[in-house]
N, C-alpha and C positions, 0 to 999 in steps of 0.2 A: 543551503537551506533557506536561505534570506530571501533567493529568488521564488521557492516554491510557494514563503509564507506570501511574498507581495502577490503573487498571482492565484491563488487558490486559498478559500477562506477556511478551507479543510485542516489548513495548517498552521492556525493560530494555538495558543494554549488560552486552558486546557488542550489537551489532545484528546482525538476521538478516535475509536478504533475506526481505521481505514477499509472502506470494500472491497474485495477480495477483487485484484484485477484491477489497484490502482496504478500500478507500474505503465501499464499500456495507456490507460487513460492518459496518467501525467506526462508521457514520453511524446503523446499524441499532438497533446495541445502545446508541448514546449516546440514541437516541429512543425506544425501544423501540416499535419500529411500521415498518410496509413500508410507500411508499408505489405501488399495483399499479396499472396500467390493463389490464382487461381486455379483449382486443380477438380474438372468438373463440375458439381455443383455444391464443393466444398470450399472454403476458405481456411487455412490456415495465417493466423498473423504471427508472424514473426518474433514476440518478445523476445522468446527465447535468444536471437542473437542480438536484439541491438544494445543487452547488456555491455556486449565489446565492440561499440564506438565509443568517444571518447564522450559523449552525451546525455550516453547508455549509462553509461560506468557510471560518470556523476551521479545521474540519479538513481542509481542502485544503493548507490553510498549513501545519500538523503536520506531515502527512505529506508535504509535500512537501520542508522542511526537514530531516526523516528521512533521505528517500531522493536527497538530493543531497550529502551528507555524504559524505567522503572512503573514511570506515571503512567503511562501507556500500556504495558503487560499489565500490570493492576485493574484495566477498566475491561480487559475483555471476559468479561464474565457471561457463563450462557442467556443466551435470549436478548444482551444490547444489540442496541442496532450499530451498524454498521453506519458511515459516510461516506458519498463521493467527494467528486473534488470541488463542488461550491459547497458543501456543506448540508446539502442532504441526505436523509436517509435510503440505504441504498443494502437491505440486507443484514441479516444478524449473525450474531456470533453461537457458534455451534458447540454442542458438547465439547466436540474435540478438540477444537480450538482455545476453548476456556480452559480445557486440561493440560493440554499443552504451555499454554502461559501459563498455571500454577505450576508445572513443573519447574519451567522455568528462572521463577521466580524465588523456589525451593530451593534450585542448585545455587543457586544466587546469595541467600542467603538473608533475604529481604522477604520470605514469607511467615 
């Protein structure tokens, strides 16, 4: 996580809830390179597997450890915005998402 905080300001505390599709983002710029399969005049990227490289993984674990943190489930309330990875606004938090982290935070035991 140390490297994610030194390289993206997204990752300072407070925490902020994170844009939907920060995975690819942060995977992108730790490697710098896409990786694209072009199929037509579709693209499909890849997230999905570079979970399992070893680079993947890490930053699954980051982020995942980020965003199941108390302080963090607490702020996604409907209508915040969202942040990319310098710390811009980049999108809000939706009904379902907000319900979702209350439930969360319910079975938890901390709401």
């Amino acid at each position: 996580m140390e490297k994610m905080r030194s390289r993206f300001p997204v990752f300072s505390d407070p925490p902020r809830p994170l844009k939907i599709g920060i995975f690819d983002d942060a995977f992108t710029a730790l490697n710098r390179r896409l990786v694209v399969i072009e199929a037509g005049c579709r693209r499909a990227y890849l997230s999905g597997l570079w979970q399992f490289t070893p680079r993947g993984a890490a930053l699954s674990e980051a982020l995942k450890s980020w965003t199941s943190r108390r302080e963090y489930l607490e702020l996604l309330v409907e209508g915040a915005p969202r942040f990319d990875l310098k710390g811009n606004p980049c999108g809000i938090v939706t009904p379902q998402q907000a319900e979702y982290a209350r439930e969360l935070l319910q079975r938890r035991g901390a709401a």
